[in-house]
C-alpha positions as CSV (number, residue, x, y, z in Angstrom):
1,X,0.0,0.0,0.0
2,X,2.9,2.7,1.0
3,X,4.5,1.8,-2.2
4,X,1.4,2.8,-4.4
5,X,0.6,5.9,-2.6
6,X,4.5,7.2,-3.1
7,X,3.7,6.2,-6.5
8,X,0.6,7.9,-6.8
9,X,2.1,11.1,-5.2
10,X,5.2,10.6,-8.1
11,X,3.7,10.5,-10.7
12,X,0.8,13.0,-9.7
13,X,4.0,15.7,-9.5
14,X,5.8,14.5,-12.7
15,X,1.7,14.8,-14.8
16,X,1.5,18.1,-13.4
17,X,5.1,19.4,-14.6
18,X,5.4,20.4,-10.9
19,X,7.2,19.9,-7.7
20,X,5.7,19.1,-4.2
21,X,8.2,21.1,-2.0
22,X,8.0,20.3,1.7
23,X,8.8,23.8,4.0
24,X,8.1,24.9,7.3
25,X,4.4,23.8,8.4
26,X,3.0,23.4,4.6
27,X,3.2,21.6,1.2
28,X,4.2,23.8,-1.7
29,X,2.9,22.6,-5.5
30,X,5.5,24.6,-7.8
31,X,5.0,24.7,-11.5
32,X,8.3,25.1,-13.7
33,X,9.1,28.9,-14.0
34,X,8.6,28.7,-18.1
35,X,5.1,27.6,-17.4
36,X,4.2,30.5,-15.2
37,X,6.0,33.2,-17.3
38,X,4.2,31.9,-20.4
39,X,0.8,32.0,-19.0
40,X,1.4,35.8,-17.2
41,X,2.7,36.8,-20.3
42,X,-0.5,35.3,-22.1
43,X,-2.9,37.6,-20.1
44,X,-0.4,40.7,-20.9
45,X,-0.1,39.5,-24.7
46,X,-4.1,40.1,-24.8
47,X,-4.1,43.2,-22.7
48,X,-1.5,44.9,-25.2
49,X,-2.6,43.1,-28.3
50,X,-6.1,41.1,-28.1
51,X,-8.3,43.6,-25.5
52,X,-10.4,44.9,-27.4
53,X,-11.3,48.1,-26.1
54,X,-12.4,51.6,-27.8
55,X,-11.7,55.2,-26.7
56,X,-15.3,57.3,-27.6
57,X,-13.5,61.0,-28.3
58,X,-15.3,63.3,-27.2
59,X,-16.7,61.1,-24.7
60,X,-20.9,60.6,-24.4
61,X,-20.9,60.6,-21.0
62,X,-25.0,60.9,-20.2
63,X,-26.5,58.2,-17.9
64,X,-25.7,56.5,-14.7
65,X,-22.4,55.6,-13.5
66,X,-21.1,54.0,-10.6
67,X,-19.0,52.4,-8.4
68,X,-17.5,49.1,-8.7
69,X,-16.3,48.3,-5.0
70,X,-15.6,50.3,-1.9
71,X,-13.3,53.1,-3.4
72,X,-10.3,54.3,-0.9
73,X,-9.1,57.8,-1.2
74,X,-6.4,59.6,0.6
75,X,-7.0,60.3,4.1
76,X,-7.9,57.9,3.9
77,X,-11.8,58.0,3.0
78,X,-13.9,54.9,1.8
79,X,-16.4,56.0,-0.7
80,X,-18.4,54.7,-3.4
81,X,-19.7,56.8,-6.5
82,X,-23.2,57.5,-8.5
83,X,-23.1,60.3,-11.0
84,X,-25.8,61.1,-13.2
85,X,-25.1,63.2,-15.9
86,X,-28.1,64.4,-18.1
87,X,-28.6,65.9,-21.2
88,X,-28.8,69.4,-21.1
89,X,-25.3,69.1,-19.1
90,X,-26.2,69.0,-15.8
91,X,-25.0,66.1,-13.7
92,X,-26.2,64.8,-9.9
93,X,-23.5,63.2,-8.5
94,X,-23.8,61.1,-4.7
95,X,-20.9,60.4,-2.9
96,X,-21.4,57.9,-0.2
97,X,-18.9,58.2,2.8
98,X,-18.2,54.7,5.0
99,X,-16.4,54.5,8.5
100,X,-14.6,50.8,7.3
101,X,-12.8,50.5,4.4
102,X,-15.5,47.5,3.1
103,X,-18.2,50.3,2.6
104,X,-20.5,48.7,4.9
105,X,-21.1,51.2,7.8
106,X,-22.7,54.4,6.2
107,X,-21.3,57.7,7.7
108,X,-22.4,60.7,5.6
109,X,-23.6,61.4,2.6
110,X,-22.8,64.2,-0.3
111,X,-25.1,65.2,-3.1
112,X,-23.7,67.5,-5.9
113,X,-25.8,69.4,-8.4
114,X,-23.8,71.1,-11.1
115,X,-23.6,71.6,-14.9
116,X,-20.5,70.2,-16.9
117,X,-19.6,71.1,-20.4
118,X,-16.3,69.4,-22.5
119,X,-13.8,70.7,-23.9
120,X,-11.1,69.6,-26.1
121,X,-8.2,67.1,-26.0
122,X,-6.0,66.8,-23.1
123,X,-2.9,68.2,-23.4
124,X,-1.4,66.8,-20.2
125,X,-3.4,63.1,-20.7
126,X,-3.0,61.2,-24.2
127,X,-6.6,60.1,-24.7
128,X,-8.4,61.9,-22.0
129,X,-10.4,65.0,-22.7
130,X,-10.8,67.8,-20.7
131,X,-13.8,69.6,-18.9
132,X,-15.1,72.5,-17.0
133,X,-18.0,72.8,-14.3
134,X,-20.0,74.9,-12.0
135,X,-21.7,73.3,-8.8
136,X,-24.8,74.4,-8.0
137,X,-25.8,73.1,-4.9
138,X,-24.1,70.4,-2.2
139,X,-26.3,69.1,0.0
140,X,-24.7,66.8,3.3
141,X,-26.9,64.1,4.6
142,X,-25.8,62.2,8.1
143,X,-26.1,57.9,9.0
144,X,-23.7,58.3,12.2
145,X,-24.0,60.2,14.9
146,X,-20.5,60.2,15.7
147,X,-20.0,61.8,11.7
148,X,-22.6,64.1,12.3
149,X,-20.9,65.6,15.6
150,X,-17.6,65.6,14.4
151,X,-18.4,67.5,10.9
152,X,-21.1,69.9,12.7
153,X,-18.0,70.9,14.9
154,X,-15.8,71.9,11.8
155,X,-18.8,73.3,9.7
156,X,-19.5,75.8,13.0
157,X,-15.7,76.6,14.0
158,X,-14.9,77.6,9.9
159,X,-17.3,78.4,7.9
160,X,-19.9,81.5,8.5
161,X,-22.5,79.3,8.3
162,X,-23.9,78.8,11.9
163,X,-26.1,76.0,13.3
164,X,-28.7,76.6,16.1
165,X,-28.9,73.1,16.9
166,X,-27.0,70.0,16.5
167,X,-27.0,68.3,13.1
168,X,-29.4,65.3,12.9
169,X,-29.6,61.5,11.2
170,X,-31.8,61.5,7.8
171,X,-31.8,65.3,7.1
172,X,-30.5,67.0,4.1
173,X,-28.1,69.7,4.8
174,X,-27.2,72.6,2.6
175,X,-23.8,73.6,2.2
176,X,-23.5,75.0,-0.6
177,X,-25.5,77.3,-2.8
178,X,-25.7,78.2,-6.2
179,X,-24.7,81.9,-6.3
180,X,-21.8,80.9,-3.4
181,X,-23.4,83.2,-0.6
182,X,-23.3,80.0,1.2
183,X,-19.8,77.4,0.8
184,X,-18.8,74.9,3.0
185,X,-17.0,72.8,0.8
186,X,-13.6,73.6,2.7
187,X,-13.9,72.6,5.6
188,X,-14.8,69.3,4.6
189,X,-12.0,68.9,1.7
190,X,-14.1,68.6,-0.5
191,X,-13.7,69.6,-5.1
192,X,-15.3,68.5,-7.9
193,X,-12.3,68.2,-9.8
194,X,-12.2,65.2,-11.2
195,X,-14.7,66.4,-13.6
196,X,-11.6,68.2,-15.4
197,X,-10.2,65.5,-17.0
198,X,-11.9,62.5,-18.3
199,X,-11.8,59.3,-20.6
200,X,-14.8,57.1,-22.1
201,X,-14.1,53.1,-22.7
202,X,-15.9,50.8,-24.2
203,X,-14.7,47.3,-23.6
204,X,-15.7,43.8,-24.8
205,X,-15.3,40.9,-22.5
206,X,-16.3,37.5,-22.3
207,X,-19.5,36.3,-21.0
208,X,-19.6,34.4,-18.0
209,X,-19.3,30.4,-18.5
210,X,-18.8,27.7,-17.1
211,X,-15.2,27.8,-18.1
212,X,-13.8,30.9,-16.9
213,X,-11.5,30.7,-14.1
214,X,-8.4,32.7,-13.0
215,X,-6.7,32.2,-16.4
216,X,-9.2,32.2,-19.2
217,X,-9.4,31.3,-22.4
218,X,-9.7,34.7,-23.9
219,X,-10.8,33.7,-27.3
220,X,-14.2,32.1,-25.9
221,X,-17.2,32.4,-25.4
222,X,-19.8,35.3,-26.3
223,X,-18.8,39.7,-26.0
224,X,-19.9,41.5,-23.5
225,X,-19.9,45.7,-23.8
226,X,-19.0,47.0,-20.3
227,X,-18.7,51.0,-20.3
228,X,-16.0,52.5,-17.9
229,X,-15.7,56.3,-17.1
230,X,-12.6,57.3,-15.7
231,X,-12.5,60.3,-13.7
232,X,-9.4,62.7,-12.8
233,X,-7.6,61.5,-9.7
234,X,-7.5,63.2,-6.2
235,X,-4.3,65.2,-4.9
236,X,-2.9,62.4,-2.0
237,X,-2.6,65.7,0.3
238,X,-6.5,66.8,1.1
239,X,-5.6,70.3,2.1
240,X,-4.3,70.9,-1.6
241,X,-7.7,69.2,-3.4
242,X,-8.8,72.4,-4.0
243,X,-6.5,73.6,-6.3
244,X,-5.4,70.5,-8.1
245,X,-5.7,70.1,-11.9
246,X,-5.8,65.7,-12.5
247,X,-3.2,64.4,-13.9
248,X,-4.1,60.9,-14.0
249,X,-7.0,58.9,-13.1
250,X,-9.0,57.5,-10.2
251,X,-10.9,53.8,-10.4
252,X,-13.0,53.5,-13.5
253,X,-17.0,54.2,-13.1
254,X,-19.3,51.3,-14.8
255,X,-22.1,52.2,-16.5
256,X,-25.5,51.0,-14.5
257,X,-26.7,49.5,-18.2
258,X,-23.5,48.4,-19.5
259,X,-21.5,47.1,-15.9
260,X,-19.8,43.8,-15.8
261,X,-22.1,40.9,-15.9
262,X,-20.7,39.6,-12.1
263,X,-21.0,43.4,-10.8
264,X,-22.7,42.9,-7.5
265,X,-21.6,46.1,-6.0
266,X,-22.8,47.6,-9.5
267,X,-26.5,46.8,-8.8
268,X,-26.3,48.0,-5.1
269,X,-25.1,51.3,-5.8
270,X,-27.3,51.9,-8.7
271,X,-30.6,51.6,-6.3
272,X,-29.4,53.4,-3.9
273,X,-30.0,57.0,-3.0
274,X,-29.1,59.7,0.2
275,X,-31.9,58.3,2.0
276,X,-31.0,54.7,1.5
277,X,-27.2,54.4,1.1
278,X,-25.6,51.6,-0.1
279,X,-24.4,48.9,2.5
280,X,-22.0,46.5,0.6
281,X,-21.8,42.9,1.4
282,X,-19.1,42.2,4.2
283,X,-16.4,40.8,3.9
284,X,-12.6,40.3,6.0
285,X,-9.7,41.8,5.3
286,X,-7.2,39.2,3.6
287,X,-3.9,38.6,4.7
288,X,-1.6,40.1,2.4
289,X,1.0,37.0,1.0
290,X,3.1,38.0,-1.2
291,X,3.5,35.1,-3.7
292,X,3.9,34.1,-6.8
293,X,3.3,36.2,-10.3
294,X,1.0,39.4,-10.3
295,X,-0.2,41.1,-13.9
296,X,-1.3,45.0,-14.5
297,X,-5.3,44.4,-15.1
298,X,-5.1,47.2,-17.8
299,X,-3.4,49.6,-19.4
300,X,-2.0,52.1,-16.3
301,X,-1.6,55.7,-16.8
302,X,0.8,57.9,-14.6
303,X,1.1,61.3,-14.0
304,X,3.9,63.3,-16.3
305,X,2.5,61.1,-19.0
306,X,3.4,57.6,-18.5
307,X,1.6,54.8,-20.4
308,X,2.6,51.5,-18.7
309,X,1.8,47.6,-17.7
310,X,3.8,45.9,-14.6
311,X,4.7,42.2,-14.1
312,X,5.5,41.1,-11.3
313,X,7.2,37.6,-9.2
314,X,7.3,37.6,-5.6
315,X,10.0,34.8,-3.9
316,X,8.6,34.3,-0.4
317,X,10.9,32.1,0.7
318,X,13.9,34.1,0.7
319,X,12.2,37.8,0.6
320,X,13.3,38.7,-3.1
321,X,11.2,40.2,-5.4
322,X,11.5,40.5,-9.4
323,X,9.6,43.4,-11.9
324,X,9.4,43.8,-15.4
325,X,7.9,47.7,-16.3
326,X,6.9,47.6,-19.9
327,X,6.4,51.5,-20.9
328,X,4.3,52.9,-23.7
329,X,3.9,56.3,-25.7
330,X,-0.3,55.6,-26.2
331,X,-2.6,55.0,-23.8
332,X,-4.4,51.7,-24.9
333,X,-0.6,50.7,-24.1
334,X,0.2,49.1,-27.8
335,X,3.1,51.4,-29.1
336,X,5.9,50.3,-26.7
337,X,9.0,52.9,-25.7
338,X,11.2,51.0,-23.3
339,X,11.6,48.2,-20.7
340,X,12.8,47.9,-17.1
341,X,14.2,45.2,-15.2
342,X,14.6,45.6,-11.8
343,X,14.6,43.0,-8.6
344,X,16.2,42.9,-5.1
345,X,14.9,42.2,-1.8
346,X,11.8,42.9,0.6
347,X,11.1,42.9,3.9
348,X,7.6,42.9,5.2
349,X,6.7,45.5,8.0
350,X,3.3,46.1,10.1
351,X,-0.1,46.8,8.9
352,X,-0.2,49.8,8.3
353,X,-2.0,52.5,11.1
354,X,-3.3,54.6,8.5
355,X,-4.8,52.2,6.1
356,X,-7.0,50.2,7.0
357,X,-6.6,46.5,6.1
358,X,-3.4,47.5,4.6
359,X,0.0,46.3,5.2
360,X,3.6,48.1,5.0
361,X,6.4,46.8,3.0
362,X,10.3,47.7,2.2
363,X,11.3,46.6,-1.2
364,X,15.2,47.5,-2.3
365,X,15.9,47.8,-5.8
366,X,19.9,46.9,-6.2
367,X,19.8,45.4,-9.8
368,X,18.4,46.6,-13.0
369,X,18.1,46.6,-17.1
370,X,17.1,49.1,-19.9
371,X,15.9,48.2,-23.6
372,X,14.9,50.8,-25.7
373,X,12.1,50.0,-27.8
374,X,11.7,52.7,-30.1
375,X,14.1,55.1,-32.1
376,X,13.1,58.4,-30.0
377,X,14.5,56.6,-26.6
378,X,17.6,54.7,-28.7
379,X,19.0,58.1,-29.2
380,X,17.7,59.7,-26.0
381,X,19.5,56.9,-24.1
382,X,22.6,57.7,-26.2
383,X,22.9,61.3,-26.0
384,X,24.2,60.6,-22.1
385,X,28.1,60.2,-21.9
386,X,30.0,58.6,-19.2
387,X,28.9,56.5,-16.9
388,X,25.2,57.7,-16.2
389,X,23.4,54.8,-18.3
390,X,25.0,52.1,-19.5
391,X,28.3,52.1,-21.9
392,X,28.2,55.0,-23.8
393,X,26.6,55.4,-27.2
394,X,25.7,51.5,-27.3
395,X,22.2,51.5,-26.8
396,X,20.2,49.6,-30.2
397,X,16.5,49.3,-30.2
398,X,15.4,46.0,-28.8
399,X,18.8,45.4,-27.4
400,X,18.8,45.1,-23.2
401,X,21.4,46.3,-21.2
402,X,22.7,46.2,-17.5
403,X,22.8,49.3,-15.9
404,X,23.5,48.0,-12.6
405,X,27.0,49.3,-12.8
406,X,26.4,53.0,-14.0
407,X,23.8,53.4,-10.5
408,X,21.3,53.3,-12.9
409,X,19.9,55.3,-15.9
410,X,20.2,58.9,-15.4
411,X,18.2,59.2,-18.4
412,X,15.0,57.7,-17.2
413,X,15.5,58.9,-13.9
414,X,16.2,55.7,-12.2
415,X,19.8,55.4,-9.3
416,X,20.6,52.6,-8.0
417,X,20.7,51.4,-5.4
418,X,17.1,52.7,-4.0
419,X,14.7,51.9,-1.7
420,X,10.9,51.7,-2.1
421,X,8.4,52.2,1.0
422,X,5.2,50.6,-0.1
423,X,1.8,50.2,0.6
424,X,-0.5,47.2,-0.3
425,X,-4.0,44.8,0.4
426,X,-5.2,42.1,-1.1
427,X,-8.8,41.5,-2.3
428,X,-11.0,39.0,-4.5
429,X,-13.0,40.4,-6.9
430,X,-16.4,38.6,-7.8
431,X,-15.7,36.1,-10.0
432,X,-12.8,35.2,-6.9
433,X,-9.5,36.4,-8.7
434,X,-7.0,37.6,-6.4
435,X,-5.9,41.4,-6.7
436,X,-3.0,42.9,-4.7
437,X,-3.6,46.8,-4.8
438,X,-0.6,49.2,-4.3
439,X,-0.3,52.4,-2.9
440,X,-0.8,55.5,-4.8
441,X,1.8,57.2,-5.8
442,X,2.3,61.1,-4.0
443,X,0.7,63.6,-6.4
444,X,4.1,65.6,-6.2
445,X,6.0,62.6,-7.8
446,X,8.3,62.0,-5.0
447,X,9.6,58.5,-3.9
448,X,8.0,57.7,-0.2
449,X,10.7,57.7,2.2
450,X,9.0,56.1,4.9
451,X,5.7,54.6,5.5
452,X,2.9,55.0,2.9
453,X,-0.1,57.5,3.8
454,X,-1.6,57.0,0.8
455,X,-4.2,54.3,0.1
456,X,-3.6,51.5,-2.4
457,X,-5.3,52.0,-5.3
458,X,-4.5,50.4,-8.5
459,X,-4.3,46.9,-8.8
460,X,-2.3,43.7,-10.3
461,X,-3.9,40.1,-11.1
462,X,-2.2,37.3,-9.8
463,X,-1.5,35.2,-13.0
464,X,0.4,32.1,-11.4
465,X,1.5,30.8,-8.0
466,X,5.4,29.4,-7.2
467,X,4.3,28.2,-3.4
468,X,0.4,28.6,-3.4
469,X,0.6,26.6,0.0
470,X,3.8,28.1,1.8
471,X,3.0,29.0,5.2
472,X,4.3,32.5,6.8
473,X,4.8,31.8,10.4
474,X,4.4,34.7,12.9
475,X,1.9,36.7,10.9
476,X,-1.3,34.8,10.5
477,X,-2.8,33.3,13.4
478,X,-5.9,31.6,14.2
479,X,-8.7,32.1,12.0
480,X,-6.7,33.8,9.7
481,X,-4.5,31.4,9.1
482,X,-7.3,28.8,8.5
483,X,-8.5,31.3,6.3
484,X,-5.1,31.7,4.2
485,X,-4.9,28.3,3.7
486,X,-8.0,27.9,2.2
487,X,-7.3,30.3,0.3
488,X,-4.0,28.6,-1.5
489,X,-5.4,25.5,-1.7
490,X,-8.3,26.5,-3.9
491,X,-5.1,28.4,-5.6
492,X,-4.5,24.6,-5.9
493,X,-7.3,23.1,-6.9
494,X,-7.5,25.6,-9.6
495,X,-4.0,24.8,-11.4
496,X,-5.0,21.2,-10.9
497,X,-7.9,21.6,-12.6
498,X,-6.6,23.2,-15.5
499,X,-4.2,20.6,-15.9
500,X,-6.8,19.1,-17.9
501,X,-8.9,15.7,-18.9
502,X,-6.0,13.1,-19.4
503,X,-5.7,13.5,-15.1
504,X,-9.3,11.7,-15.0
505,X,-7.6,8.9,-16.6
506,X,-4.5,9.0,-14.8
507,X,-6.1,8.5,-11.4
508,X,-8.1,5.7,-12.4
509,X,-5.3,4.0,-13.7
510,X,-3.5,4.9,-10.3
511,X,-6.9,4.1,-7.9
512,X,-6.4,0.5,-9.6
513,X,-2.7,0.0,-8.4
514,X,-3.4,1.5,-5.2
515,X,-6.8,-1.6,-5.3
516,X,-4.9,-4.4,-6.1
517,X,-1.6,-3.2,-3.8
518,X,-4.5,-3.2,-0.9
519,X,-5.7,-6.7,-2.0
């Protein structure tokens, strides 16, 4: 019998091309590294070249748009979204405030009455267009008495507008009026500016099926048109909101018609009103592992005009970390200008005090490589002398090259060696994909130099997992730890299943041995 089940466990691990690794309190199933590359690089081959997505200039933004999870802004705040935006240019736009960062204890509410009118093409954003707008009316509505107390303090102490009594639960609230006689607005950090800038996608996705899992098969099954919105971003410091111009953008609004099929939050959000705000379904905060291979879920845009995707492997075991940054001129990401290696090391730190559900981390970059992809960067990488990118005058497009020894590339502003503080959470999504979010990068464009205060926002797709069942001693305990493992083994499971039909044989012809062994 103990011969057969060795055997059964062998050749199990050899069918699988994959390696049971034993390590401290946990079984580790390891596909080869080519095999992981190859599928990451699949679901970044169809985001640059297969996605088929279009870019509606000027945008058509009339009807109803909204949220697709609990938003997190600097602050932090927890908000989700629902702007209607009408005809004749006038939009009503509800922003719903949360005390948790899973949107599911209502705290106050905003509703914004305005007119909006386009303009032309962004000159800062590639593909965005930009917009002006005049508020009409903001009206503040109160779920917690321990909001409404604290914001009826800072209403009274700075604006002119004085209450008689305290500010009650279920009543609308003027703070703002359309000539300006009456305007709040600063004293609770609040601008409309993200109506300055915007951008207008149509995308189309698969259906759902039967057979769509954390790696599909992008070439099945029936389209699906999904509209997305994007917005211009928030400044990371809320005391400068008010006189920020968007240089990037925040988490993509879904149209209430034309939202993603498994859009839960979508519906929600879409009956709801400042009366009846919406409660989202709870759910825990997930330990944040960082394993395995992670994949840019679009096309990311950056502020100073940066087009790029990110891939990348995280090596628990001994804390190093690998990324590949593939830059682009355009902003559906297909017209590619160069490409950064970089790894080093990690160290994980505390969860974080400011974030909630988020967790600090350290990364050190101490090796790196350049390849120009495109003529314009060949010779911008060549016009540097000396030592500050590489040997001098050598660069060819499509050719990579160490710049570990030059510090770095002076020319892309990149020294080595650096250090990264970072900022990140984990979530599932609804069809149970894994997404580790990162934090937001300062609006100012420096590098963190300690602790991130700014909320993680944009977020990577884990593609493939080296050790989905490596434990991590000392930083999930109890139920979270019964959690975690659950967790990688359906990681499990679902590379096991996708190994395909021929394992249906296999086991029979194993559960036979292991019969007639018992016999």
């Amino acid at each position: 019998m103990g011969f057969a089940l060795l055997l059964l466990v062998y050749v199990f691990a050899l069918s699988c091309g994959s390696s049971l690794l034993l390590s401290d309190g946990g079984v580790a199933l390891q596909k080869s590294p080519s095999a992981q590359l190859s599928q990451c690089q699949h679901m970044l081959k169809h985001l640059h070249h297969g996605a088929r997505i279009s870019v509606q200039m000027p945008p058509n933004v009339e009807g109803h748009w909204v949220s697709t999870s609990c938003e997190v802004r600097p602050g932090p705040e927890f908000l989700t979204r629902s702007y209607r935006f009408f005809s004749n240019n006038t939009f009503r736009a509800h922003q719903f405030y949360y005390e948790d960062n899973h949107c599911t204890k209502p705290s106050f509410s905003l509703v914004i009455r305005g007119k909006m009118r386009l303009r032309q093409a962004s000159w800062i954003i590639r593909g965005g267009t930009e917009a002006e707008y005049n508020l009409h009316r903001i009206h503040i509505i109160f779920h917690s008495e321990a909001t409404a107390k604290n914001i009826s303090h800072r209403l009274s102490c700075g604006c002119r507008f004085s209450f008689k009594s305290a500010l009650g639960l279920g009543v609308l609230y003027e703070i703002r009026n359309e000539d300006g006689t009456l305007d709040c607005t600063k004293e609770i950090n609040f601008a409309m500016h993200e109506l300055q800038l915007l951008r207008l996608e149509k995308k189309y996705v698969q259906s759902l099926g039967l057979s769509q899992d954390l790696n599909q098969d992008w070439d099945s099954n029936q389209d699906h048109v999904v509209e997305e919105l994007f917005l211009g971003d928030v400044h990371t410091e809320m005391a400068q909101r008010m006189y920020y111009k968007p240089s990037s953008y925040q988490t993509a609004l879904q149209n209430a018609k034309h939202h993603e099929q498994n859009c839960i939050v979508c519906r929600i959000i879409s009956r709801s009103d400042e009366l009846h705000p919406p409660v989202l379904p709870p759910r825990s905060d997930l330990t944040v592992a960082l394993f395995g291979q992670w994949v840019s879920q679009r096309c990311e845009v950056r502020p100073e005009v940066l087009f790029l995707t990110r891939h990348f492997s995280f090596h628990e075991h001994n804390r190093t970390w690998e990324g590949r940054y593939y830059h682009y001129s355009d902003p559906v990401c297909r017209h590619p200008t160069f490409i950064i290696y970089a790894r080093g090391r990690y160290s994980r730190g505390l969860h974080s005090t400011r974030v909630m559900g988020g967790t600090d981390f350290v990364f050190k970059v101490n090796h790196m490589r350049v390849t120009p992809m495109d003529l314009s960067t060949t010779s911008l990488l060549n016009v540097f002398s000396g030592d500050q990118c590489g040997a001098e005058r050598s660069w060819q497009v499509g050719i990579e090259q160490d710049v570990t020894e030059t510090k770095g590339c002076l020319a892309l502003g990149i020294r080595l060696p650096h250090t990264e503080h970072e900022l990140f959470r984990m979530e599932q999504d609804s069809l149970g994909r894994y997404l580790l979010y990162n934090g937001q990068r300062p609006s100012d464009g420096s590098s963190p130099s300690g602790p991130r205060r700014e909320p993680p926002r944009t977020s990577r797709l884990w593609c493939s997992a080296r050790a989905a069942l490596l434990d991590s001693p000392g930083f999930i305990t109890g139920t979270q730890r019964r959690d975690e493992n659950e967790r990688r083994g359906l990681l499990i499971i679902v590379q096991v299943w996708k190994e395909g039909k021929q394992y249906v044989m296999l086991f029979f012809v194993l559960f036979v041995v292991v019969m007639l062994d018992w016999s």
